[in-house]
Every structure is written in C-alpha cells, then in structure tokens.
N, C-alpha and C positions, 0 to 999 in steps of 0.2 A: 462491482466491476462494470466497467464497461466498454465497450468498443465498436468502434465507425469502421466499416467495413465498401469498400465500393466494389461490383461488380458487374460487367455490362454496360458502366455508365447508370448505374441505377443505386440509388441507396438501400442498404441494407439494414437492417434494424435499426438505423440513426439517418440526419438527415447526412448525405453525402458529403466529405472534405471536398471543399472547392479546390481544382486543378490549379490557381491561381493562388490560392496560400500557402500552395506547396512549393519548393524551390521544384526546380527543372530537374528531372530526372540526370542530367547529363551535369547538373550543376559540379562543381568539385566539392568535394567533403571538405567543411569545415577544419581547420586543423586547432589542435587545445595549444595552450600557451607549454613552456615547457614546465618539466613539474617543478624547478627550483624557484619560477616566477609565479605562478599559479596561485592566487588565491582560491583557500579551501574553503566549499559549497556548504553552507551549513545545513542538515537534516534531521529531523525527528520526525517522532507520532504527530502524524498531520500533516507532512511532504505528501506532497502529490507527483505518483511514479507510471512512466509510461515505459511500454515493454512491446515484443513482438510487432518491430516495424517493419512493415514490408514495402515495398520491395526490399529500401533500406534504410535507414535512419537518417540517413541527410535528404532523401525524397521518397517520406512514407505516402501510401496514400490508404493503408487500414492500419491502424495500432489497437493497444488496447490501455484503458485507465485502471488504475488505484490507488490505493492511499497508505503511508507506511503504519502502521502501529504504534512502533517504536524503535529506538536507536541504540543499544547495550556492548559491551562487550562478554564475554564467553568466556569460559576456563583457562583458556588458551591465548588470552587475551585479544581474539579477533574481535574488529567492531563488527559488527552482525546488524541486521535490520529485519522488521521481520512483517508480515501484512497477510492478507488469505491465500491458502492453497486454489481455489475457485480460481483465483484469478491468472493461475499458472498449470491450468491443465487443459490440453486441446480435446476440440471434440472428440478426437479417437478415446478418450482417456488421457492420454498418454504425461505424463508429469516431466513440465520442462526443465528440469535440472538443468543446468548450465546457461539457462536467458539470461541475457543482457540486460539490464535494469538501468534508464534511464531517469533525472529527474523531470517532472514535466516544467515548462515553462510558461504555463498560462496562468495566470491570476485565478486565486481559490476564490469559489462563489460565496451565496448563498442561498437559504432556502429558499427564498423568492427570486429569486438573483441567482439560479446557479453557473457555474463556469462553464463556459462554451467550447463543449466538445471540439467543436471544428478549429478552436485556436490551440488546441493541446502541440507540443512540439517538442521532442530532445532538448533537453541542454547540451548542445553538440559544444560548447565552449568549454564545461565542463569535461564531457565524455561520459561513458560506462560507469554509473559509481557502486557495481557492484555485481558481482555473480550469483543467482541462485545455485542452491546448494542441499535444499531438501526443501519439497513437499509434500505435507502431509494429507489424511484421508480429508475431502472435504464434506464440507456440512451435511449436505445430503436432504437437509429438512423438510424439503419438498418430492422426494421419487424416495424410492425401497433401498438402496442402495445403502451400506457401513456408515455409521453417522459417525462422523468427525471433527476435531477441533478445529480444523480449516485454518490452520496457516502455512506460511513459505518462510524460508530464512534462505537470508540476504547475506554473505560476506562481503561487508564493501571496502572499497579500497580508500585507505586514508592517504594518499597520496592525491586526491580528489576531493573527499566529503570530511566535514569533523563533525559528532555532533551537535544537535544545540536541543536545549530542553523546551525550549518555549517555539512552536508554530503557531501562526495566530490568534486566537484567545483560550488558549490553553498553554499550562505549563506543565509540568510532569518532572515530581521530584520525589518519588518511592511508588512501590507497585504493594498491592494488596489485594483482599476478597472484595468481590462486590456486596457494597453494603445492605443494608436491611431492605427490606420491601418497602416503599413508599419512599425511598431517597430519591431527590433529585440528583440526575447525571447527566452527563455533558460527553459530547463524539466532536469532536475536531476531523472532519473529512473535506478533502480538496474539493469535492463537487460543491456541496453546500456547507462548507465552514462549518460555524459554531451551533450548534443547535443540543436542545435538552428535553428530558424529561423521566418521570419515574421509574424505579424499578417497580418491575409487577410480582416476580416469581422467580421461578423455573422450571425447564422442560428438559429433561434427560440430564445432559454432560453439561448445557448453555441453561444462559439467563435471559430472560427476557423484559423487556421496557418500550417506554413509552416515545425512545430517541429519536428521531426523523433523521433518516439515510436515504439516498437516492443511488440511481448509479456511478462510478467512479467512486464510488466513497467505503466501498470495500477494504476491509485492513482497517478503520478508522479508528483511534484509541478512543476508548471508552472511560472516563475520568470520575472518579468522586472527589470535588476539590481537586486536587492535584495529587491525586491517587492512581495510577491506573489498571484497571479493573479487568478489562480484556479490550476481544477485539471486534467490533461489530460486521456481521457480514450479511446483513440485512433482512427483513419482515420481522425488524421489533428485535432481532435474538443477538447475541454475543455470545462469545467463548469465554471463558476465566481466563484469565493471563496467569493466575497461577498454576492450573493444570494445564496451558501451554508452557510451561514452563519444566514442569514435572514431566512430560514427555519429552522436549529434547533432554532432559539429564538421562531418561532411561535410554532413548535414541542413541546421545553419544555422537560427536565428531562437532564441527560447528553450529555454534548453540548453544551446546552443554553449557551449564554453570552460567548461563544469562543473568546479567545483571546492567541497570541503565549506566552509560556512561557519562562520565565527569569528564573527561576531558578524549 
C-alpha cells in the first residue's frame, strides 16, 4: 500500500502531489459516458486501484494505492475482486466496508522504474468500479496484534469493469498451492510490474519468497506460471489464495464460492 498524504503544505511520508496536477478543487466532476455507450474497463490481478480520495475524487489531494489480486465471480455470481485488508483499514483500526474503489490511471512501473506516485489519478471516465464489502484481519507480521490473511473483497459493478486475465506480463488462468520450495514466482504489482523470485518456505498461515514488492504493490498476485498462488503483501511473505479462499466460503456473503472469471 501506499499513500501521498499533504498537510500544512508539507509532504507526508511521500513526496507531496503538486497542487498543479491536480484539477482545481472548484473544477466540475467529470461525468461517465452513459452505461449503454460505455466501454467496459478491463481488470484483473495486476490493476492498479486507488481508494480514499480526499477531499474528493475529481480533486484529491491524499489518496491511497494498491494493486488488485485477482478478478472472480462468487456463488452468487457477483464479480468480486479482491487485494489486501491493510490497505482498507484506517489508522483508528476501523475497516472501510463500503470504500469506493477506483481504478488508477497511471502507467504501472518498474522495479527500477517504479510508477510515480504523484501521477496516480481516478479513472473518473470510468467511475467507481466497485464497493468494498469485507475486510479481513490483516497481516499483522510486524506488531503483536491476530495474524491474518490480509485481504478485502471488491463487489464490482459490471456495468463499468469486465474482467480480463492478462495485466501486464502475467496471465492467470487456474488458482492453486504455492509450489515447492525453490520455484521461481512471479508478482505482477502496479508500482513495479513484473518482478520474480524463489519460494523459500513458510511462516505460520503465509509463505515466503524471494519476490521484490514495493509500496502500492500490495494485493499483487503471486503466480507460478499462470498459477495463482496468493497474495503478496510485503517483506518477502504472501497469503495462499487457497486458504483466502477457504475463508470467504466459511465467511459467507460476497465472495463465497470464489472462482476466476471467464467472462
């Protein structure tokens, strides 16, 4: 996760969004085409999603990044998306059920190259393509606090978004375990793209590896081949996608019965 925060006129844990690449606070809100003309936004594991804009979405001037996991539908057949919990709970704790999930519209980095924070922006053409809807305990890996598989799920609206399988140089077409110890894997994340490297183990509920994540690249799907495995949420570790998976069945409501979407 990450997130450009201004205060005072002073940058906060990033460097500061220039006043100047932001539309005018007074600008008027973009408006979406209507839905019958509207080409739909394609998304998968690897979109890159901006959320909690403030003041407002058509002139933020703190947001926050991450990156989607993956794109499925549910028992119930909602398309669902899904990425980390971390990245959808505010300092109070508090877990934002009902945020508005935007996609971002700044070109995905790289490792050396990563995307630049200060051009992140809404697809306000698009709109909203999706409501949060649950999040779960997060990771925790670092302080004392319930360790957990750290994701969120996304209800999005297909009247906006369709899936698609392939985001940059990954594709994703079945979910499984993460493989043996010493496979190379692959994270597909908007801050820095495509980047790989071994699995090492594991520690508790997560797996760990050799992947390079930065910020914003939280949610990133975690791939063996075109496998995907879990979800990275960084210092090396992942979640299993399969026991995220096994928890929204026992959870219940959107989510349940997750499976990637074909169409």
């Amino acid at each position: 996760m990450i997130r450009p925060l201004r205060a005072l006129g002073l940058a906060v844990l990033l460097t500061a969004v220039s006043l100047t690449a932001a539309p005018s606070a007074g600008a008027a809100p973009a408006q979406a085409p209507a839905a019958g003309t509207r080409s739909l936004t394609p998304v998968g594991g690897g979109t890159g999603i901006i959320f909690r804009l403030n003041p407002t979405p058509e002139a933020p001037t703190s947001w926050y990044l991450c990156t989607l996991t993956a794109v499925g539908r549910d028992a119930a057949g909602n398309l669902v998306g899904l990425t980390n919990a971390h990245c959808l709970i505010d300092a109070q704790g508090t877990k934002l059920v009902g945020e508005q999930i935007y996609r971002d519209t700044s070109p995905a980095g790289t490792a050396l190259a990563p995307a630049d924070v200060n051009a992140s922006r809404p697809d306000l053409e698009t709109g909203a393509i999706g409501t949060v809807t649950y999040v779960s305990t997060p990771n925790n890996l670092l302080s004392t606090g319930p360790k957990g598989l750290d994701y969120a799920v996304i209800k999005l609206d297909e009247s906006r978004v369709a899936p698609t399988a392939t985001v940059g140089s990954v594709t994703i077409t079945s979910i499984g375990a993460p493989p043996a110890n010493g496979t190379r894997m692959c994270k597909q994340g908007h801050r820095t793209g495509l980047t790989c490297g071994i699995k090492l183990g594991t520690n508790g509920i997560w797996f760990t590896h050799l992947v390079f994540t930065n910020s914003g690249d939280s949610g990133s799907p975690v791939v063996d081949g075109q496998t995907l495995v879990g979800n990275a949420f960084g210092a090396q570790h992942s979640s299993p996608i399969l026991s995220i998976i096994d928890e929204m069945n026992a959870v219940g409501g959107v989510g349940a019965g997750f499976h990637l979407a074909t169409t």
